[in-house]
ZADO-1210 file (C-alpha; in nm, 4 decimals, padded with zeros to 6 digits):
<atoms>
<atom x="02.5154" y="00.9138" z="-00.8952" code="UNK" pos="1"/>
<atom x="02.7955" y="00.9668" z="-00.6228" code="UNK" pos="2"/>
<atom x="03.1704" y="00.9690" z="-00.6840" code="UNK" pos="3"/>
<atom x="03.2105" y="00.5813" z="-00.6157" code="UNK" pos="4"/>
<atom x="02.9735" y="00.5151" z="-00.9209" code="UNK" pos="5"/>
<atom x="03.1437" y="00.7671" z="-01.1203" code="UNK" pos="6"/>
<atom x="03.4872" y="00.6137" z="-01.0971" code="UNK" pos="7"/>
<atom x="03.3677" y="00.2213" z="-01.1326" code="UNK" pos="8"/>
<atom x="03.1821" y="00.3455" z="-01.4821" code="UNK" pos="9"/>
<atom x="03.5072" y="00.4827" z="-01.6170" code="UNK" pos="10"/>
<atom x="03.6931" y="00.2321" z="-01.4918" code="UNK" pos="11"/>
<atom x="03.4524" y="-00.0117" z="-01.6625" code="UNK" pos="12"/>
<atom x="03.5645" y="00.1461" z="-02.0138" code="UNK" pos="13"/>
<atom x="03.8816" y="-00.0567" z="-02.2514" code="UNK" pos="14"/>
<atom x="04.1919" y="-00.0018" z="-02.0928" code="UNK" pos="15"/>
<atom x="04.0267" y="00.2797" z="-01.8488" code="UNK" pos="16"/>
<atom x="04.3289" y="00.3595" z="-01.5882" code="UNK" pos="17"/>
<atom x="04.2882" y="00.5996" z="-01.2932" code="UNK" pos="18"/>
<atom x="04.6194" y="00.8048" z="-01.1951" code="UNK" pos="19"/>
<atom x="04.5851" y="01.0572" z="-00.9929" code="UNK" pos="20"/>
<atom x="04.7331" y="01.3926" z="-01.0898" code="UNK" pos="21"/>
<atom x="04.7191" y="01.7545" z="-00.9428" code="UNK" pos="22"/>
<atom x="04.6260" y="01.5720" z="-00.5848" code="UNK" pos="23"/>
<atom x="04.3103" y="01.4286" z="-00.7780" code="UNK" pos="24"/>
<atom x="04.2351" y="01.0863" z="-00.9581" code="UNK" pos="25"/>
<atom x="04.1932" y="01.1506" z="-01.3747" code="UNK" pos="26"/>
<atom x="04.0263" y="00.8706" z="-01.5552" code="UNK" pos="27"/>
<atom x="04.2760" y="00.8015" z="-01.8540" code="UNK" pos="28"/>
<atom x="04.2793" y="00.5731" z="-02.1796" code="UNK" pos="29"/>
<atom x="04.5692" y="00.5128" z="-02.2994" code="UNK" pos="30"/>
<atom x="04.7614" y="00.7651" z="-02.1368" code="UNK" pos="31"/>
<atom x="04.5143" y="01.0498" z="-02.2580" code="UNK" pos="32"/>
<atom x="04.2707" y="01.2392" z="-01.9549" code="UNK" pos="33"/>
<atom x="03.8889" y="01.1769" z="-02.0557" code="UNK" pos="34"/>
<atom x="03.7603" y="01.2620" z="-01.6752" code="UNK" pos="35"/>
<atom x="03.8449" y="01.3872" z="-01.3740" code="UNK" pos="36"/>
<atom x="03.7132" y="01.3569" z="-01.0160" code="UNK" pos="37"/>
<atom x="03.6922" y="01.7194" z="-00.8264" code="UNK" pos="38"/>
<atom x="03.8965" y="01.7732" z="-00.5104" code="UNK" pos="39"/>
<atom x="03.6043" y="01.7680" z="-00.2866" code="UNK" pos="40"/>
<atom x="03.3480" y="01.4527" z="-00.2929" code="UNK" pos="41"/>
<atom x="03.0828" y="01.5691" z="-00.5199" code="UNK" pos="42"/>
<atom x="03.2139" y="01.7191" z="-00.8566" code="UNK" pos="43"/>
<atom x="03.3810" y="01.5988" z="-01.2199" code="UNK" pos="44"/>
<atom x="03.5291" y="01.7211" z="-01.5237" code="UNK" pos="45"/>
<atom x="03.4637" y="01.5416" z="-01.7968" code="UNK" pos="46"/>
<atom x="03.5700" y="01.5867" z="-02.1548" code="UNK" pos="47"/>
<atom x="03.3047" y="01.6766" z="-02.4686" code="UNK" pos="48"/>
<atom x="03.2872" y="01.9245" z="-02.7402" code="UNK" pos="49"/>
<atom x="03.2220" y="02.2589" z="-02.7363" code="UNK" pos="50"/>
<atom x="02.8803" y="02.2283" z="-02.8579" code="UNK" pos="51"/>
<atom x="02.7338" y="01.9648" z="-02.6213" code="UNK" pos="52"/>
<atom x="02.8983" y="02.1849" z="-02.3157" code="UNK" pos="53"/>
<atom x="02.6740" y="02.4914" z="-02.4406" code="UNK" pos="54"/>
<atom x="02.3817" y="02.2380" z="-02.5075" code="UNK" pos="55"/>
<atom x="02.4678" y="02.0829" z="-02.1428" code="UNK" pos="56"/>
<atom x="02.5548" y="02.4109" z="-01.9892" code="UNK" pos="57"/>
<atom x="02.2406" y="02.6011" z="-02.0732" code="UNK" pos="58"/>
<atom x="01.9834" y="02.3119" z="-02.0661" code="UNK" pos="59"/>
<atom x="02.1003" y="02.2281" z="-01.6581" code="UNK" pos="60"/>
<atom x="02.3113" y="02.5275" z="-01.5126" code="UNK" pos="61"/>
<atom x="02.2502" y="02.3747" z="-01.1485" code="UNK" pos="62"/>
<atom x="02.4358" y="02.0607" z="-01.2815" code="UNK" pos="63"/>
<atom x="02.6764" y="02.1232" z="-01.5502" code="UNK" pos="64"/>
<atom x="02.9024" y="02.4327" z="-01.6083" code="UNK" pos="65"/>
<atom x="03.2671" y="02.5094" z="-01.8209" code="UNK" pos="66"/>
<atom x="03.5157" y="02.3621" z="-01.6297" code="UNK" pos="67"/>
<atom x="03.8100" y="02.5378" z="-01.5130" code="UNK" pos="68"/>
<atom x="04.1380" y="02.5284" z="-01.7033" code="UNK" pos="69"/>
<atom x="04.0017" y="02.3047" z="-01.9754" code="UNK" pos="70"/>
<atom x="03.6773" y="02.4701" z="-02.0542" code="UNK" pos="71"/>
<atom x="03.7723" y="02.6460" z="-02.3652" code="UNK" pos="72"/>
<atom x="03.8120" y="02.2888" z="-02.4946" code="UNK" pos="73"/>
<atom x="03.5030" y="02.1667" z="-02.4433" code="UNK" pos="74"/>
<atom x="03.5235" y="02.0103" z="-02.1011" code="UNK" pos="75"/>
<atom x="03.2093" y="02.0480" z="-01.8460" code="UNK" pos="76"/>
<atom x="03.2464" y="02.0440" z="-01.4881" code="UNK" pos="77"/>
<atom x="02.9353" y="01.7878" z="-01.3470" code="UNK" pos="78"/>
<atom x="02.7909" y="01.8023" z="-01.0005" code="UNK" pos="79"/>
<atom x="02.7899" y="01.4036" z="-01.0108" code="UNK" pos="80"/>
<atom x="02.5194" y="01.4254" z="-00.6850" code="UNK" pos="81"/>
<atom x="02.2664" y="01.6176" z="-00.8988" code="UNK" pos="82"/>
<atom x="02.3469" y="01.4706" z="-01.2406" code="UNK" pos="83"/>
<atom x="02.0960" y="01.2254" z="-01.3761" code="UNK" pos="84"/>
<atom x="02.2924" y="00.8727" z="-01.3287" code="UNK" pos="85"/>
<atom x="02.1960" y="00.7633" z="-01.6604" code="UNK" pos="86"/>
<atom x="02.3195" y="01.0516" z="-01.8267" code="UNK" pos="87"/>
<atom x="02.6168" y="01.1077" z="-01.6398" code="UNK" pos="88"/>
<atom x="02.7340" y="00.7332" z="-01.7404" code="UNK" pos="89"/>
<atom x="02.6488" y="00.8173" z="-02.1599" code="UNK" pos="90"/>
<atom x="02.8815" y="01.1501" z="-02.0709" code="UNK" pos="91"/>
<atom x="03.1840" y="00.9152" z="-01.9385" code="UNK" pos="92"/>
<atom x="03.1554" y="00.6793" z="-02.2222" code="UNK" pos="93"/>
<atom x="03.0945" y="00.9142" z="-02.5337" code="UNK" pos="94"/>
<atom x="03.4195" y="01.1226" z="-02.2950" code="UNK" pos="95"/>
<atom x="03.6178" y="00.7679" z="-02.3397" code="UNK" pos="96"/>
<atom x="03.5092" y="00.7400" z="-02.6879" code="UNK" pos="97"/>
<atom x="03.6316" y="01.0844" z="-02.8064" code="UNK" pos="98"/>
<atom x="03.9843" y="00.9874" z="-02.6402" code="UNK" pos="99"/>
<atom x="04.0114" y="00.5980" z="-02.6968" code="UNK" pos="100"/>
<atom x="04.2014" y="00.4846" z="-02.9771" code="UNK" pos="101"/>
<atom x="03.9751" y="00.4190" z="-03.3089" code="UNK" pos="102"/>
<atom x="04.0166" y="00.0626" z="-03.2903" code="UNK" pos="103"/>
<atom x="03.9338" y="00.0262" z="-02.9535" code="UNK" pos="104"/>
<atom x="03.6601" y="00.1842" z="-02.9871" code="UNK" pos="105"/>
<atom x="03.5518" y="00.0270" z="-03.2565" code="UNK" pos="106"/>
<atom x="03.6000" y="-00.3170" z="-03.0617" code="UNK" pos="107"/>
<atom x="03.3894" y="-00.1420" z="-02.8085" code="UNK" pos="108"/>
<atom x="03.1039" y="-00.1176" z="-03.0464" code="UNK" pos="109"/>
<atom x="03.1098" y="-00.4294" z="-03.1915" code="UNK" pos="110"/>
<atom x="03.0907" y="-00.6192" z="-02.8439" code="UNK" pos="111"/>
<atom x="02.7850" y="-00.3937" z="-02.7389" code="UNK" pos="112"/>
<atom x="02.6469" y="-00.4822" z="-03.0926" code="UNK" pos="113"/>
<atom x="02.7429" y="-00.8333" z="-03.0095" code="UNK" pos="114"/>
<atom x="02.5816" y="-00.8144" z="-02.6818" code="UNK" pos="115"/>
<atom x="02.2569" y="-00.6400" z="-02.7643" code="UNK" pos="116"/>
<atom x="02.2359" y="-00.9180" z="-03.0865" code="UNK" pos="117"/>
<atom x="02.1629" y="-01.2045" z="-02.8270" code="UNK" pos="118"/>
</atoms>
């Protein structure tokens, strides 16, 4: 995946907004960060929980590591060139989903459910 893919997935998300912050764009819902592009071309930050950072962290140390700053809360910094696209793309949205609103998520889901009904 590069960077250009990376910011139209989380800009696909409900109410996704990019503002850029610290001289860097930060992929927000609802006012609250849930990814961050790197200062050079081919890194992230993206938010999860402590346990799927060690999972992520250990499993692919050439991909994922703790982020700066926010890795005691779970984030993982992602280099987006090496990162499988596919799985990069279920870290944005389950990032979103931890930071979205409950009922927007929830209408999330039930379009998907919607969608993969037909």
């Amino acid at each position: 995946m590069d960077r250009a893919a990376f910011r139209r997935h989380a800009l696909s998300l409900p109410d996704a907004e990019e503002v850029e912050t610290w001289g860097t764009p930060t992929f927000r819902v609802h006012g609250k960060i849930f990814a961050m592009a790197g200062t050079d071309l081919s890194t992230a930050s993206v938010k999860t929980g402590l346990d799927e950072q060690a999972a992520l962290t250990s499993a692919r140390p050439d991909v994922y590591s703790v982020a700066p700053y926010v890795g005691r809360f779970g984030w993982v910094a992602v280099d987006v060139r090496a990162a499988d696209p596919g799985e990069l793309r279920d870290l944005l949205t389950e990032a979103w989903r931890r930071t979205a609103p409950r009922r927007l998520v929830a209408a999330f889901d039930a379009e998907a459910a919607r969608r993969d009904a037909l």
